[in-house]
C-alpha positions in Angstrom: 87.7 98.5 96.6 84.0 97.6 97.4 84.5 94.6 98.7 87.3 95.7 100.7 84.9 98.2 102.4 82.5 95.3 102.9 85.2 93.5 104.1 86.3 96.2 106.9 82.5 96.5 107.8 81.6 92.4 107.8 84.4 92.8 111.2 83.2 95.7 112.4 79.5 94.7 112.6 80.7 91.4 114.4 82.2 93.8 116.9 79.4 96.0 117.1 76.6 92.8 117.1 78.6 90.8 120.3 78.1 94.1 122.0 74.6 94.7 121.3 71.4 93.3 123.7 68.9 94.1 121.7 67.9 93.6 117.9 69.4 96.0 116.0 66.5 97.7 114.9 65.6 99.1 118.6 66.9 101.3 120.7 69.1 103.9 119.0 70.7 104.4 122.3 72.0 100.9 122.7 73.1 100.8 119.5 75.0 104.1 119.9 76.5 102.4 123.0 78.0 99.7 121.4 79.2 101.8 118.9 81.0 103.6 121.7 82.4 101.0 123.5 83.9 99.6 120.4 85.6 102.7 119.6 86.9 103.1 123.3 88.1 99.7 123.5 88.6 98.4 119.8 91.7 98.8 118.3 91.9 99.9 114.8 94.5 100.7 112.1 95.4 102.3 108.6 93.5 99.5 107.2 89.7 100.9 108.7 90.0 103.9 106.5 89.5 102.0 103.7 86.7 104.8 101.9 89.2 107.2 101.9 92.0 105.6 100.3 91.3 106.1 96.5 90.1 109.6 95.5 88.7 108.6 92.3 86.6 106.3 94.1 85.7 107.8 97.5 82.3 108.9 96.4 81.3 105.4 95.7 83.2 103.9 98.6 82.0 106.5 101.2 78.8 105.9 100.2 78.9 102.0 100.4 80.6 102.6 103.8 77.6 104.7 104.8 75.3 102.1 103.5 76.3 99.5 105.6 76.7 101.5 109.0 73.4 103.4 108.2 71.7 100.8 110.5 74.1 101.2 112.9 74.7 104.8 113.4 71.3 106.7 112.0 69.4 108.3 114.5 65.6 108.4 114.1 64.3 111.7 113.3 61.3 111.1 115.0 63.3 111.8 118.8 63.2 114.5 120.2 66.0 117.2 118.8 67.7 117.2 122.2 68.0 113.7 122.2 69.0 113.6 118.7 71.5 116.3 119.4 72.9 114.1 122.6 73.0 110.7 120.5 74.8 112.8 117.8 77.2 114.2 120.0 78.0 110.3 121.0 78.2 109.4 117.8 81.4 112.2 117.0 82.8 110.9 119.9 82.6 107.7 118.7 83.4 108.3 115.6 86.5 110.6 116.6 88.3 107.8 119.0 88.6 105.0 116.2 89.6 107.9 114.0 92.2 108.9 116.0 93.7 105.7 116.9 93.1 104.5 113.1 95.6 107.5 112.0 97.9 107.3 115.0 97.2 110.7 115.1 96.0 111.7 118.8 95.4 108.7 120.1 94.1 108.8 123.3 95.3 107.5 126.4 93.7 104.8 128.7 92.7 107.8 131.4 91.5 110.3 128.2 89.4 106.8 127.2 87.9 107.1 130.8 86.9 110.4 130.9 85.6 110.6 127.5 83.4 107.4 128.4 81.9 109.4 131.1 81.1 112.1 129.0 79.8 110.0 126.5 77.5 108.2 129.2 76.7 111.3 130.6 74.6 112.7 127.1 73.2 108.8 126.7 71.7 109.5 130.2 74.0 107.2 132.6 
């Protein structure tokens, strides 16, 4: 079930790294910004909920999962708290648009992916 995770993640970082112009070490805001446009434009099934699909194990595969997107998705705690609260907020949004569209469960519509992007740009300070 590990490597499945790692499996799920290797694609997802290839997403993620074509969308980001800067090493991945700078600029938490960039990084956030791929992340976001991923999850606005990527498309994403059953198959990328892969940590949650064995209870016995979700401990070890959430954390794994966490693991890997760690470099992708922490936010230095050194920023200021309101920029760390705007970043974060991106980051739920982010995280809340594959989620949906993962679970088929209110996916959102082209126009809804529109005006959530503006939102989202809005708190990354677009």
């Amino acid at each position: 079930m590990v490597a499945l995770v790692d499996e799920v993640v290797d694609g997802w970082e290839r997403e993620l790294t074509g969308r980001l112009h800067v090493p991945l070490s700078e600029a938490p805001q960039d990084r956030l910004r791929s992340y976001l446009d991923w999850s606005l434009s990527g498309t994403f099934d059953v198959a990328d909920l892969v940590m949650l699909t064995d209870p016995r194990l979700r401990d070890r595969l959430t954390a794994r999962w966490a693991e890997r997107l760690g470099p992708w998705l922490e936010i230095p705690d050194a920023l200021p708290s309101a920029m760390r609260g705007r970043l974060t907020s991106v980051r739920l949004i982010a995280d809340g648009a594959w989620f949906a569209d993962a679970t088929g469960t209110f996916p959102l519509s082209p126009d809804e992916r529109a005006r959530v992007r503006e939102v989202a740009d809005r708190l990354l300070g677009h």
